[in-house]
One Martini backbone bead per residue (centre of mass of N, CA, C, O) as a GRO file, in nm:
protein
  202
    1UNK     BB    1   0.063   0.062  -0.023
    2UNK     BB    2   0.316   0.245   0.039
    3UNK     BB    3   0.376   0.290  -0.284
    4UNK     BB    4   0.084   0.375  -0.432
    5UNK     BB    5  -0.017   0.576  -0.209
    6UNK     BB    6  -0.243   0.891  -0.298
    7UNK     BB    7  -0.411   0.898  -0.043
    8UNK     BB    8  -0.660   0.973   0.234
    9UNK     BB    9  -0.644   0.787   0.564
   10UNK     BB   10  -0.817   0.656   0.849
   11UNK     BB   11  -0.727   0.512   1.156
   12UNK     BB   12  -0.914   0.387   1.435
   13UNK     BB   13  -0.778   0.265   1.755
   14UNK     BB   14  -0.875   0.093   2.028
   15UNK     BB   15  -0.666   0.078   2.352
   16UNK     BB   16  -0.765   0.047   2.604
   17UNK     BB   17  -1.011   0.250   2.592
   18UNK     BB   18  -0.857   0.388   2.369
   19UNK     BB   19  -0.802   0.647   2.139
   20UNK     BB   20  -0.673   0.633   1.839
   21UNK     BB   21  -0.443   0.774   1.539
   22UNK     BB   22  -0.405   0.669   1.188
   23UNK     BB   23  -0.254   0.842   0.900
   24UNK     BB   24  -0.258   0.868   0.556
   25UNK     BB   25  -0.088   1.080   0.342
   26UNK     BB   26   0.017   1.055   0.039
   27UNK     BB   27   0.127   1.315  -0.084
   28UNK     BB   28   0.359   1.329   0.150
   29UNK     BB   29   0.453   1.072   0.246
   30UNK     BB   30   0.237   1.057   0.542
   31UNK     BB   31   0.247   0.898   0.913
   32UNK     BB   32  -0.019   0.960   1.138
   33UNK     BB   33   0.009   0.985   1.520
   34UNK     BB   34  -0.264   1.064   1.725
   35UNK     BB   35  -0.325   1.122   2.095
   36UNK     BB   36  -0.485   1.335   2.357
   37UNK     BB   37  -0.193   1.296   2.553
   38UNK     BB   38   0.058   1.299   2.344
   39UNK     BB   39   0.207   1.026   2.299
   40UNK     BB   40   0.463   0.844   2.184
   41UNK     BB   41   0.528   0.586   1.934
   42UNK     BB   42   0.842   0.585   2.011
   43UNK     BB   43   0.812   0.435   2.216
   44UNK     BB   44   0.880   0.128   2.380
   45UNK     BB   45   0.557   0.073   2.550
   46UNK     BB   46   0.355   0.194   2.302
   47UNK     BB   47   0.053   0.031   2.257
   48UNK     BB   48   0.121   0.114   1.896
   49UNK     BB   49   0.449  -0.049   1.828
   50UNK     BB   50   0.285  -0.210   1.596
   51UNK     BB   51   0.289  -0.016   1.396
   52UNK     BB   52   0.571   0.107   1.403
   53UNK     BB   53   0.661  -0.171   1.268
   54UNK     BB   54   0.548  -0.198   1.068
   55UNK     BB   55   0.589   0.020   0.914
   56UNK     BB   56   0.933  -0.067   0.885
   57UNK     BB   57   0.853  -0.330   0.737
   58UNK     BB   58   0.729  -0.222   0.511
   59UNK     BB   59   0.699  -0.174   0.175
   60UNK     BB   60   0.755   0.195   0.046
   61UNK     BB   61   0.889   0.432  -0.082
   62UNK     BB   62   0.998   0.706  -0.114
   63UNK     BB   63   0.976   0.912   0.190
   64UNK     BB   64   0.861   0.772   0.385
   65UNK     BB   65   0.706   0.883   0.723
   66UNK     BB   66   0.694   0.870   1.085
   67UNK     BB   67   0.459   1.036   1.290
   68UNK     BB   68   0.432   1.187   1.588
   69UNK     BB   69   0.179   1.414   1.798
   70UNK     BB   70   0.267   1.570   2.074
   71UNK     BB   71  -0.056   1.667   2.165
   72UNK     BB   72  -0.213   1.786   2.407
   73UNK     BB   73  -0.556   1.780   2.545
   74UNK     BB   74  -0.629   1.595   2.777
   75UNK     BB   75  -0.784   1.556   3.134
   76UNK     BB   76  -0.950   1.322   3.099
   77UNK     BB   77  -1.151   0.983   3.117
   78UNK     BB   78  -1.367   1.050   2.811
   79UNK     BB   79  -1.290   1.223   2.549
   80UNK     BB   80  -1.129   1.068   2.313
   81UNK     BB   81  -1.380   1.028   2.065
   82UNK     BB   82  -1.439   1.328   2.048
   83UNK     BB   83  -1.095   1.326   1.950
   84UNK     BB   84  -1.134   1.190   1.701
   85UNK     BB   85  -1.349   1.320   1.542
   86UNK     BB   86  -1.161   1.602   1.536
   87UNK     BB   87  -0.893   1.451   1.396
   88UNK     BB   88  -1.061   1.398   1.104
   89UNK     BB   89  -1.146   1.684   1.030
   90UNK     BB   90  -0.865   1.798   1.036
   91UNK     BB   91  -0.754   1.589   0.808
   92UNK     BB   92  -0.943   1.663   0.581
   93UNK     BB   93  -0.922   1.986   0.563
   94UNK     BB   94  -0.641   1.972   0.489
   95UNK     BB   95  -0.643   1.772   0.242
   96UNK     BB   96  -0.869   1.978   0.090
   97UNK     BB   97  -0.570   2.190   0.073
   98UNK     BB   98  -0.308   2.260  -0.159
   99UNK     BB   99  -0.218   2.524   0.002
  100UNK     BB  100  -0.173   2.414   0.291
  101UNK     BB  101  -0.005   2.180   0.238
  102UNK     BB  102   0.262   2.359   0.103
  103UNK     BB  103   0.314   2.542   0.393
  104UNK     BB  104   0.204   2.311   0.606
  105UNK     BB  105   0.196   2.126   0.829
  106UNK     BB  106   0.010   1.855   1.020
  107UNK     BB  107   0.106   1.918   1.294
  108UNK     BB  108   0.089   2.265   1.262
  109UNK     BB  109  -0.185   2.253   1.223
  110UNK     BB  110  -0.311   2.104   1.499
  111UNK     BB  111  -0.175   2.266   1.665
  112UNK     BB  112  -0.345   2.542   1.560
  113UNK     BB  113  -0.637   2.481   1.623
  114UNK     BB  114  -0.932   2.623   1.695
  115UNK     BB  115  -1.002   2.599   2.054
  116UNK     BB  116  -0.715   2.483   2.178
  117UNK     BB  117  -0.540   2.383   2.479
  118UNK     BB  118  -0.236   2.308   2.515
  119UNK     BB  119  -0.059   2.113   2.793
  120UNK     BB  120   0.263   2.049   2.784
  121UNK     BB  121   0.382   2.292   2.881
  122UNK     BB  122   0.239   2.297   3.131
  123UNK     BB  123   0.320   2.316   3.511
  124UNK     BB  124   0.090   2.481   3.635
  125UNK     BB  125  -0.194   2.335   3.800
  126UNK     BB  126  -0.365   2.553   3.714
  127UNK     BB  127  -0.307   2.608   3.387
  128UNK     BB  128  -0.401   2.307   3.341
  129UNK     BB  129  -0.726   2.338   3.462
  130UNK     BB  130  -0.760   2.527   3.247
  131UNK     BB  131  -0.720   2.430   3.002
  132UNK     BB  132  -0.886   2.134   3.052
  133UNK     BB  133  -1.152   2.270   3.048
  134UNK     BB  134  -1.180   2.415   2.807
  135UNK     BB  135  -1.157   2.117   2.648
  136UNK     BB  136  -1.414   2.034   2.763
  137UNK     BB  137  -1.618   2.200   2.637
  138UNK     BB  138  -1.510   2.199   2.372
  139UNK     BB  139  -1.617   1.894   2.356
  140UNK     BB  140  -1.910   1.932   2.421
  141UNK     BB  141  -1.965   2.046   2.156
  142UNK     BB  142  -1.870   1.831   1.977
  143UNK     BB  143  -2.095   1.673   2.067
  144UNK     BB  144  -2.337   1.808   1.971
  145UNK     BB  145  -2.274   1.758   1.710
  146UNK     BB  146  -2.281   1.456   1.699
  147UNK     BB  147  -2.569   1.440   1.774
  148UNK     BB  148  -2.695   1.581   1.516
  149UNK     BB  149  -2.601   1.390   1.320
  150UNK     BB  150  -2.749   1.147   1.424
  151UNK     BB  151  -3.009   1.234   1.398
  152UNK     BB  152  -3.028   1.291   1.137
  153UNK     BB  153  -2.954   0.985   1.025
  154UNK     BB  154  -3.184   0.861   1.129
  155UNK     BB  155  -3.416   1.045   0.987
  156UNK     BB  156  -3.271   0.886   0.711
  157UNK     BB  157  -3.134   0.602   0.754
  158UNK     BB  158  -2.803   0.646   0.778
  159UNK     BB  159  -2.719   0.373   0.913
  160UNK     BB  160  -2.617   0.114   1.065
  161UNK     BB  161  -2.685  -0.219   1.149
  162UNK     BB  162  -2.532  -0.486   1.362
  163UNK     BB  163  -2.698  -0.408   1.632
  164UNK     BB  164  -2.969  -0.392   1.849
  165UNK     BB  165  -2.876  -0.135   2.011
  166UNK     BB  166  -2.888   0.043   1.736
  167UNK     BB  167  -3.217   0.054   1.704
  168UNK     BB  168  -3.259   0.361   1.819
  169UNK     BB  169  -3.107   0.483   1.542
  170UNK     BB  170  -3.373   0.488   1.416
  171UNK     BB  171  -3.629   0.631   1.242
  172UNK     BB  172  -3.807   0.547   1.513
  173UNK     BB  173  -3.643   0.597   1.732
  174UNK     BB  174  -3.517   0.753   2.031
  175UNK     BB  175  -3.287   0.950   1.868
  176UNK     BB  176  -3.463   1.110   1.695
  177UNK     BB  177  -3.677   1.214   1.914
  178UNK     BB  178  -3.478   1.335   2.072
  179UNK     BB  179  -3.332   1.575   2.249
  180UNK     BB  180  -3.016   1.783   2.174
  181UNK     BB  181  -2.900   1.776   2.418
  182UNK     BB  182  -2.679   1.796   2.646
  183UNK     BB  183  -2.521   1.518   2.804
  184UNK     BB  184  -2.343   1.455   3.112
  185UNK     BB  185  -2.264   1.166   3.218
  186UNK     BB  186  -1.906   1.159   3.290
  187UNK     BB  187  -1.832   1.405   3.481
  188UNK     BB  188  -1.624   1.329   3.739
  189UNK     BB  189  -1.540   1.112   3.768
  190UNK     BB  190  -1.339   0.866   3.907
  191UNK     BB  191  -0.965   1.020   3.881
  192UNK     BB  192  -0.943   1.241   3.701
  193UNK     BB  193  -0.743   1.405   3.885
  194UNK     BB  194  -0.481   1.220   3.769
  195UNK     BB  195  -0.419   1.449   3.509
  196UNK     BB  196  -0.360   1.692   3.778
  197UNK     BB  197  -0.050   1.511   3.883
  198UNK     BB  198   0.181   1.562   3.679
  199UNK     BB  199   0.206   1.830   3.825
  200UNK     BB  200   0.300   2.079   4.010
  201UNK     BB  201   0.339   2.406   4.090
  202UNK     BB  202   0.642   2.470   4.052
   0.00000   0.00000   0.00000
């Protein structure tokens, strides 16, 4: 595949209930990983290390590279997917641009996109905590955009359904006929507060 592809693929992984995003640019011959707490790929216990070596194992064009996002975004122990959702627009929207894709990495187009506070740079706890919450709203809304998709796709009967569970959202369904007000079903679990314990005040 990475031989031959022009085209821009984009895997979601789901490990230990953690949203991966594995993106190929094909017109760059650039594969990137990127998940909402920052970590790269590189590391040598990185749940998704078995990416990394298929990548070096794979047979390639010359010019492929793997890049690891190492952009910190995520302060809770929940909103992982609305981060996966995020990561795909933002993926799309670049590579649908070929004057943006010529001027800028696309490293550095989701590091600067609209409306997020990057966390990694913070060591200051109340900083990290602001930033955290931002992070969060900002995900609020997210939620909120996916559930009018849903509910659209819904009253149109255009979704899959492979799973009993899923017929809620048949256009007869729950999901159609429900109100699209955000609901916050799991903010403040038990725990969260453990990714607010990784930096001191000093």
């Amino acid at each position: 595949m990475l031989q031959l592809c022009d085209c821009v693929m984009l895997q979601q992984v789901c490990d230990g209930a953690h949203w991966h995003n594995v993106a190929l640019i094909g017109p760059q011959r650039l594969a990137v990983h990127w998940e909402p707490f920052g970590t790269s790929i590189f590391s040598r216990t990185h749940p998704l290390a078995r990416v990394r070596d298929a990548f070096d194992a794979a047979p390639k064009a010359t010019g492929w590279q793997l890049v690891s996002v190492t952009l910190n975004l995520q302060s809770d122990g929940y909103q992982c997917g609305p981060w996966a959702h995020w990561f795909r627009r933002r993926l799309f929207a670049y590579c649908a641009d070929d004057e943006l894709m010529s001027k800028q990495s696309f490293a550095e187009y989701l590091s600067t996109s609209p409306g997020i506070s990057p966390l990694g740079a913070l060591r200051n706890r109340r900083e990290r905590e602001a930033a955290g919450a931002a992070n969060t709203a900002f995900m609020h809304e997210e939620r909120v955009r996916l559930r009018w998709l849903l509910r659209a796709a819904a009253r149109e009967d255009a979704l899959p359904y492979e799973h009993p569970l899923q017929d809620a959202f048949r256009r007869a369904g729950a999901a159609a006929a429900a109100r699209a007000d955000a609901v916050v079903l799991d903010e403040g679990l038990e725990g969260d507060e453990k990714y607010f314990d990784l930096y001191d005040d000093s």
